[in-house]
C-alpha positions, -999 to 999 in steps of 0.1 A, spaced: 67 841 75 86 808 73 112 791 46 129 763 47 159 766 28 180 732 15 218 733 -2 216 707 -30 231 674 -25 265 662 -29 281 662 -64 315 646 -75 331 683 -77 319 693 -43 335 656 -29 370 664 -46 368 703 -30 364 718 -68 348 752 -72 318 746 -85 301 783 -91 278 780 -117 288 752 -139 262 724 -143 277 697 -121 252 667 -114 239 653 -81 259 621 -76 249 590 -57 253 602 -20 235 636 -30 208 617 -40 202 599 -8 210 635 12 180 648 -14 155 623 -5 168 622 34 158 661 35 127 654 21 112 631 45 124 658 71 104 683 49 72 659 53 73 658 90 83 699 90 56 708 65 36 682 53 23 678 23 35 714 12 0 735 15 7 768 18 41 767 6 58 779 -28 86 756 -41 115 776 -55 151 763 -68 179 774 -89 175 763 -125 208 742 -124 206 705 -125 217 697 -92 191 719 -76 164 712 -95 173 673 -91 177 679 -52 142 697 -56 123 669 -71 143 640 -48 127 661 -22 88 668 -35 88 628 -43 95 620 -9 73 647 6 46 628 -19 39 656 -46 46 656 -81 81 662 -84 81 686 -115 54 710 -99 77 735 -86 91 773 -100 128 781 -112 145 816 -98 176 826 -113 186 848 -85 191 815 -72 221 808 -88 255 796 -71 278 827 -73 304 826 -107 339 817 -101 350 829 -130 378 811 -139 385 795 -109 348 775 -114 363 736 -119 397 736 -101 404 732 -63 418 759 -41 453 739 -40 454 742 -79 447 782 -78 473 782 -51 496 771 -77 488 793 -108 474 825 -93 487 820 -52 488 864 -53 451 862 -59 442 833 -36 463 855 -6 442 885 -15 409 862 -12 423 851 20 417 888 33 388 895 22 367 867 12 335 883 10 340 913 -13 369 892 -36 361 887 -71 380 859 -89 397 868 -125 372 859 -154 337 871 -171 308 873 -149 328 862 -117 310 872 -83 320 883 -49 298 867 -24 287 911 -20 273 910 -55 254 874 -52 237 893 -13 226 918 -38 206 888 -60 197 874 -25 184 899 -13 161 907 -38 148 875 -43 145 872 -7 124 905 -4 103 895 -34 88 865 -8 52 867 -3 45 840 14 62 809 27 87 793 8 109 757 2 136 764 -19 166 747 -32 198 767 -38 236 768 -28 261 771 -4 266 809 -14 232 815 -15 227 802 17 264 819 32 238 854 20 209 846 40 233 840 72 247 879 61 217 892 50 193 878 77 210 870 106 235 898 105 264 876 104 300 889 100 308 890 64 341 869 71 319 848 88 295 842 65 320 838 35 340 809 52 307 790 77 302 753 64 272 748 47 256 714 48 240 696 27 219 671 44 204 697 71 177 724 69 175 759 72 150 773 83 143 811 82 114 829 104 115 864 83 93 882 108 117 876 140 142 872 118 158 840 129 176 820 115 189 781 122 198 745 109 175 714 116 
């Protein structure tokens, strides 16, 4: 079974290296144009979409991203489901500050994210390890029954490498994720790749 998989485009807070996690940070001018640019890609890969489910995040940026890219592909750009296993993994309280401003009020906790990246779970309600978001993954993943575009996040996507491709958690926790590339997923071999 195939998915294509797309990160959202670019936001002001992913441009100025903030932790975005789950706050609702908008797609800013460049994003848009990566949106729309993996779109047209989408139109040559799929066409217009038959046979495929369309599946994003509910926050704004993904569900922008998803209707940049429907309008490009030529479908009508609201005509698509929400998943909220989709969601970018919490930062707790870490969510709008860079990693050089955690360095300077918490730099114990940033050292014990630096050894374990994937299992660390930032200080603050409802914060994540990138563990606890495979788990959300995962399930969503597993509840696939049949192909599938979806729009999501860089943590999202870092679980598909993990759970999918059996990539080294430490890996997988620190890989850069685009967002002006594809992923696509073959879920019977089990392969797994940018375009």
């Amino acid at each position: 079974m195939l998915h294509y998989v797309i990160r959202h485009g670019q936001t002001d807070w992913n441009a100025e290296g903030r932790l975005q996690g789950q706050k609702d940070i908008p797609l800013n001018d460049f994003g848009r144009q990566q949106a729309t640019g993996n779109g047209l890609k989408l139109r040559e890969l799929a066409g217009d979409g038959t046979g495929f489910s369309f599946i994003a995040s509910p926050l704004s940026r993904t569900r922008e991203t998803m209707e940049r890219i429907r309008t490009a592909m030529g479908l009508d750009p609201k005509d698509y489901l929400t998943d909220d296993r989709l969601r970018e993994l919490s930062f707790g309280d870490w969510e709008g500050h860079t990693t050089k401003e955690v360095k300077q009020f918490a730099p114990e906790k940033l050292r014990e994210r630096n050894l374990g990246k994937w299992g660390f779970i930032p200080p603050g309600p409802a914060a994540e390890s990138y563990e606890i978001l495979s788990w959300r993954v995962g399930a969503w993943f597993n509840s696939l029954s049949g192909p599938t575009i979806s729009v999501s996040h860089g943590g999202v996507i870092r679980s598909l490498f993990r759970l999918i491709g059996n990539m080294p958690e430490d890996e997988a926790a620190s890989i850069s994720i685009p967002q002006d590339h594809i992923l696509r997923i073959d879920s019977e071999t089990r392969e797994i790749g940018w375009l």
